[in-house]
N, C-alpha and C positions, 0 to 999 in steps of 0.2 A: 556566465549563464545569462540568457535574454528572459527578459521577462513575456511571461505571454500575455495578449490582450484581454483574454475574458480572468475574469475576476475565478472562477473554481479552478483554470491555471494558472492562476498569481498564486494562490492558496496552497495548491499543489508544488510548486515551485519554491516559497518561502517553506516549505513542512520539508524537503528535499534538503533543503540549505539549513535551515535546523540541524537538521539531521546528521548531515556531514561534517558541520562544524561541532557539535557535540560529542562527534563518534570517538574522540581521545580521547576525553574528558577523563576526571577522576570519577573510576565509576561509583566510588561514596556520593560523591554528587550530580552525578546524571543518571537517570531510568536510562536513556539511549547509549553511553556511555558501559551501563551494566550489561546491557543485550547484548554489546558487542563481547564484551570480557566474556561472558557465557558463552560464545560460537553461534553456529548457525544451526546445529539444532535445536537448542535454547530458546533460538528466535522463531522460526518454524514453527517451531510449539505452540508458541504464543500468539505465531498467525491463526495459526488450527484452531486455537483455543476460544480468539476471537470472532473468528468465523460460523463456530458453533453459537457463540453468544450473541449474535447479530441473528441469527435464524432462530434461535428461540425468543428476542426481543419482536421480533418481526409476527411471531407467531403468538406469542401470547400477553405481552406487556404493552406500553404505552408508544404514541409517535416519541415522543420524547424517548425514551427509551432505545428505540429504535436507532435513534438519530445517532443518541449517543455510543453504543456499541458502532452502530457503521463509520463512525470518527475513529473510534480506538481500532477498528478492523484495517480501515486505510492509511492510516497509524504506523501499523504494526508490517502492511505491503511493502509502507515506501523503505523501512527498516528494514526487512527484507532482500529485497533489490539492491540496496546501497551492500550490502553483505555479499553479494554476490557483484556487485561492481555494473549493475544492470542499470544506467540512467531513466528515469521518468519517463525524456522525451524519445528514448527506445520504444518502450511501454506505447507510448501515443501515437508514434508513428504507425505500428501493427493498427490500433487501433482505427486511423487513419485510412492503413494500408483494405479494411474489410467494410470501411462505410460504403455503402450503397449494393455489398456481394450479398445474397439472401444469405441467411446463418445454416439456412440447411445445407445449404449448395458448400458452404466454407467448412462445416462440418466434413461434407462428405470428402472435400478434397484432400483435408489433413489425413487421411485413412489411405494415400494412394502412397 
């Protein structure tokens, strides 16, 4: 895996690599380890579940608060994706792939 230049995908990259080196683990001693023993809808779950808790930290709690649900949210993505065998730099290249397309216009054209 190459590292990326800017430091949120170093960070991204290293959480990836975590990630995948943890995923045999004994799951008595890894969270990410246990995610996987449970399946993918186990994990799902607890993307959902995150996701809700990132939108109500946003809406009524602290920055701090915030921050830290949107960690355990992007967390819980990249575990995710690894589940489905979906690499990061898949992810970023779409990303990539829509910089500078207005979001409406990309909207509209996933509906064709």
């Amino acid at each position: 895996m190459t590292t990326p230049a800017n430091p949120i995908g170093q960070s991204l990259a290293r959480l990836e690599a975590t990630i995948a080196a943890r995923r045999g683990a004994d799951p008595a001693s890894s969270y990410v380890a246990r995610l996987f023993a449970k399946g993918l809808p186990k994990i799902a779950q607890k993307l959902g579940e995150e996701g809700v808790e990132t939108v109500i930290a946003a809406l009524a709690q602290s920055r701090e608060a915030l921050v830290g649900e949107a960690a355990d949210l992007l967390f819980h993505l990249v575990v995710l994706l690894a589940a489905r065998d979906v690499p990061l730099a898949e992810v970023m290249a779409e990303i990539d792939r829509r910089e500078g397309v207005s979001g409406l216009a990309e909207k509209a054209a996933r509906k064709e």
